[in-house]
N, C-alpha and C positions, 0 to 999 in steps of 0.2 A: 545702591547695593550696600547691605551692613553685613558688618563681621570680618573674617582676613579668607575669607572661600576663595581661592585661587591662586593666597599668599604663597603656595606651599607650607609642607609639613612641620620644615624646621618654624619658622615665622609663627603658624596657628598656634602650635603646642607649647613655646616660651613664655614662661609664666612665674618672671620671679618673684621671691616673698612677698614683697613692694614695693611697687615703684611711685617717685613725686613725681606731680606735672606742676613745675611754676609756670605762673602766666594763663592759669587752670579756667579763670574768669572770660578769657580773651577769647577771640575769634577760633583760631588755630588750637590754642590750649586747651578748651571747651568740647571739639570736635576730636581732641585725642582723647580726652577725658573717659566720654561717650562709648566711643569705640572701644576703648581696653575693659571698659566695665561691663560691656555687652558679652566681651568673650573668655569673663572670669577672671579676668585680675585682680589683684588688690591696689585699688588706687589711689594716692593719698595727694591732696589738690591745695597747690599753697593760693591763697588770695590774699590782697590786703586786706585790711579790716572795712575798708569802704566800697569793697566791690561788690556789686549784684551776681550775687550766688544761684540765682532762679532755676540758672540753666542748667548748673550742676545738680541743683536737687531731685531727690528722687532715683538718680542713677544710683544709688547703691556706695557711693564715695566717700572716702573721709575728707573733711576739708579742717584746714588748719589757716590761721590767719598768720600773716608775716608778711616780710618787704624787704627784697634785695640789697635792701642801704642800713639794714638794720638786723648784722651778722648774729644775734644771740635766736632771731625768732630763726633764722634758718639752722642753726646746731636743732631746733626740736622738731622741725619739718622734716629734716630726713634721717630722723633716729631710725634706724631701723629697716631704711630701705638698700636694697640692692642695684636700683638704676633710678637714675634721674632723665629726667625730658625736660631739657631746662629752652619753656618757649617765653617765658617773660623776658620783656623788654621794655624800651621805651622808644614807640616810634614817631618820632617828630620831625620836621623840618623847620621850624622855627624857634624852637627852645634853647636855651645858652646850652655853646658846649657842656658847663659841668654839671646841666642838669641831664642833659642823658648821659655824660659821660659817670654821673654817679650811678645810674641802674645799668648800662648796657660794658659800661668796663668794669668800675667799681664792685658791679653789685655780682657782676657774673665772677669775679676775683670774691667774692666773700661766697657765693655757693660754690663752688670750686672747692675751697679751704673747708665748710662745714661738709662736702662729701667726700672729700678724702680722712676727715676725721671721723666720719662714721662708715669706714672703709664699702664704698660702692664699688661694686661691679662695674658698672660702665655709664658712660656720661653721653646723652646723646643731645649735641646742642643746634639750637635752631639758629642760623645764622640768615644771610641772604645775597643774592646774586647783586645786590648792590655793593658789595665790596670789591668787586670788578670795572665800579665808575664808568657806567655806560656808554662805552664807547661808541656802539653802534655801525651797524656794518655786518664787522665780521660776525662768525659764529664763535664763542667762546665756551673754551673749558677749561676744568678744572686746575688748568698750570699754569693760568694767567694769573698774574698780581700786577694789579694796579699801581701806578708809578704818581696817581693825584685824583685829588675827591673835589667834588664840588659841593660836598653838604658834610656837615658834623657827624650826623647819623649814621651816614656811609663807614666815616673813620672810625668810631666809636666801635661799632659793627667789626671790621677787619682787626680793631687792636685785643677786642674781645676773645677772639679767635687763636691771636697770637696767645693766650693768655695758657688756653685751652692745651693749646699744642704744647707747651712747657709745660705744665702741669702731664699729660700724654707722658712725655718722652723723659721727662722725672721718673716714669715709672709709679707715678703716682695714683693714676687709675686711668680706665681703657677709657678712650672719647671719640666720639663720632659727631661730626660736622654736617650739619643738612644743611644747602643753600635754595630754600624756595626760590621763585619766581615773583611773578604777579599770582595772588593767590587768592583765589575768587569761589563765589557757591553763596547759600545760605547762613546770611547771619553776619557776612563779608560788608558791616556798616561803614569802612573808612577807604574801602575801593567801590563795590558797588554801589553802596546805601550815597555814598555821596554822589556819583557818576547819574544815577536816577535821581537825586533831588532837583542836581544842574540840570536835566533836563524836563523834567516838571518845568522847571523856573523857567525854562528856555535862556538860563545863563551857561550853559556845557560851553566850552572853548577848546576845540583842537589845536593841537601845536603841528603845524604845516600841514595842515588836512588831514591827519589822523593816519598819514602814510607809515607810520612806524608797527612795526610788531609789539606786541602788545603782552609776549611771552608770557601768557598762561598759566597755569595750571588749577587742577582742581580740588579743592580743600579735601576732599576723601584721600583724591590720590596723594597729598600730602601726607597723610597719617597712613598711608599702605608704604611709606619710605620710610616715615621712623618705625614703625612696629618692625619691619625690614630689617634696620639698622641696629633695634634692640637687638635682635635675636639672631644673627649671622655674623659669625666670627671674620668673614669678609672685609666687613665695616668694619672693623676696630684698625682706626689710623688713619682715616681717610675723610674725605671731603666729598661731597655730591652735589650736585648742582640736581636741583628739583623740578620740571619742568614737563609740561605735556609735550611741548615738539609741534604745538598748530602753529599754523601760518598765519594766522589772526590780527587781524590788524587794529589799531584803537577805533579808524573810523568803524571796521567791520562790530567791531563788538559793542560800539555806542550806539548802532543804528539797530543792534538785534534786539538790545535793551528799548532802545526806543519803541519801537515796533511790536516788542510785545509786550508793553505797557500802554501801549496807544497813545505815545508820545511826538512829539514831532522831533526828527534829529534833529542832531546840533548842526547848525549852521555857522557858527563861529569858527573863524582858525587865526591863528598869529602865527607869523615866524619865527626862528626858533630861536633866533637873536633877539628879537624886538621882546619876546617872551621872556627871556631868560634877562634882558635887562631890567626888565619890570619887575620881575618876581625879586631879584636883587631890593631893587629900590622897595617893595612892599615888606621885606624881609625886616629891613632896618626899621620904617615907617612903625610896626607893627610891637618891634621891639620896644621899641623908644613908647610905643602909648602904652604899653605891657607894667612899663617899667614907672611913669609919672602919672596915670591915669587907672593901673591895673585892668587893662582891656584882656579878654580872657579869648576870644575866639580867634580863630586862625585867618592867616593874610589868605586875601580872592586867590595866591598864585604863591608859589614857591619856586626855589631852584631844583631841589626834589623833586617834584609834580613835575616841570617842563624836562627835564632828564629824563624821566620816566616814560611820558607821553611823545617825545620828542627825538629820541635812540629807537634803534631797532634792539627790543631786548630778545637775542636772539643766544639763549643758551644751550648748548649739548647736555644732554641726556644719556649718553652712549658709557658712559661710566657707569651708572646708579643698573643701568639695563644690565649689563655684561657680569659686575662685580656682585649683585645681589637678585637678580632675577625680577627688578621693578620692571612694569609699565601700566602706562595710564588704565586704569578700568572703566574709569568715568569717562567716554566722550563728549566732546563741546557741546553737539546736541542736546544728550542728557543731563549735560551739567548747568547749561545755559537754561533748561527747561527747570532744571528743579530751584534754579536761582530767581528765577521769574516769577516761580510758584511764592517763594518766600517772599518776593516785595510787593506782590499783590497783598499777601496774609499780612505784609506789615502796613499796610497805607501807603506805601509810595507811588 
């Protein structure tokens, strides 16, 4: 389903002078890009200078080159604009603290400062239900804060936020906080693209049998909660957790994938201990060859990945529902169908 048909009125008809999307290249970034330029915005798309633009082209968008660690390219990225979509990041689970802490703290504190100086309207930032430290179990929401992290990403993420909220309550411009989920659909290369490669390979590995929730959502309904968030005075000050609400479980969603790729499931599980020791040890392993060999690709297993695949990520929605009139439009079905469709069209 394209366009914001269902968003309501306020939502369809906001449309300021211009708005950036950082992170315009990315997964999530890309498919808000798409959307705002379908329904007449003017949308200005920061990349870095080495990013593949493919996807952007043709939508009708301005793209500007720049890089979150490198505050003069963003004072020109948002000359001019009235809201930002700030979805760049850096997400990693195995990179040194200051390298994502220089894009995901750092760089979010240098566009912060470049769109308070070229006085924006509203700041709507992409955060994630990882700064909640998966606990697993309960059902959480929005007025939990995590007390410890098990990955840098996580922290980085939660202090970014902190950053935001000062900046907020300075009075220095309006912000909205979006915390996706598991965020999946086409195009989803670093959750599904990899989830199908492991099982082509028949290397997929669940963590205690894939028993955990798998918390969802779908990259549309993603971008139907910032369009949401631009344009409802609701959202201004607040936090959402992003989230379709299915019951979904990891094995359930590795065996649909399998299945309608004509793959064989995963047959692999570890526990979540013996896992979560491992990924430790390959963490360090991985660094150390990084660092005296310049090995570039990522460890079999992370602390990240086993948290993820290993918690029940089981977040509430009941906020984002009530406060702005979101819900999923895309069901599992259709979303799982049109994601399927996409890894066929890509070889996997």
């Amino acid at each position: 389903m394209s366009g914001t048909a269902g968003l309501g009125g306020d939502a369809a008809s906001a449309r300021p002078g211009r708005c950036l999307i950082t992170g315009a290249s990315g997964f999530i970034g890309g498919r808000l890009a798409a959307r705002l330029a379908l329904d007449g915005w003017q949308v200005r798309c920061l990349v870095r200078p080495t990013s593949d633009t493919s996807r952007l082209d043709g939508l009708g968008v301005e793209i500007v080159a720049g890089d979150l660690r490198a505050p003069e390219s963003l004072v020109r990225a948002v000359d001019g604009c009235a809201l930002v979509f700030h979805c760049g990041a850096l997400v990693s689970d195995w990179a040194t603290v200051d390298e994502i802490a220089a894009v995901n703290v750092r760089g979010t504190q240098n566009m912060l400062t470049a769109a308070v100086a070229a006085s924006v309207e509203r700041f709507v930032h992409f955060s994630t239900t990882d700064v909640y430290s998966h606990r697993g179990g309960e059902m959480i929401d929005e007025s939990y804060t995590a007390c410890r992290f098990s990955n840098w990403y996580a922290q980085t993420k939660l202090t970014a936020e902190r950053t935001i909220w000062r900046a907020h309550e300075d009075r220095r411009l309006s912000a909205v906080i979006l915390r996706p989920a598991t965020v999946y659909g086409p195009r989803s290369r670093e959750v599904v693209g990899e989830i199908a490669r492991a099982l082509r390979n028949h290397s997929m590995v669940l963590i205690d049998g894939g028993r955990a929730l798998a918390g969802l959502v779908y990259v549309e309904n993603v971008v139907d909660a910032a369009v949401l968030a631009a344009a409802q005075d609701a959202a201004v000050g607040q936090a959402f957790n992003v989230t379709d609400g299915l019951g979904v479980t990891w094995r359930q969603f590795t065996n649909d994938l399998a299945h309608g790729l004509d793959y064989p499931i995963a047959r692999w599980s570890v526990p979540f201990g013996v896992a979560n020791s491992l990924a430790v040890a390959l963490e360090h392993g991985y660094r150390m060859l990084r660092r005296t060999i310049g090995v570039t690709t990522r460890p079999l297993l992370s602390r990240q990945a086993v948290h993820v695949l290993g918690n029940d990520q089981h977040f509430s929605n009941d906020k984002i529902r009530k406060a702005l009139g979101w819900a999923p439009r895309t069901g599992y079905a259709d979303g799982l169908a049109a994601t399927l469709a996409w890894l066929r069209s890509e070889g996997y």
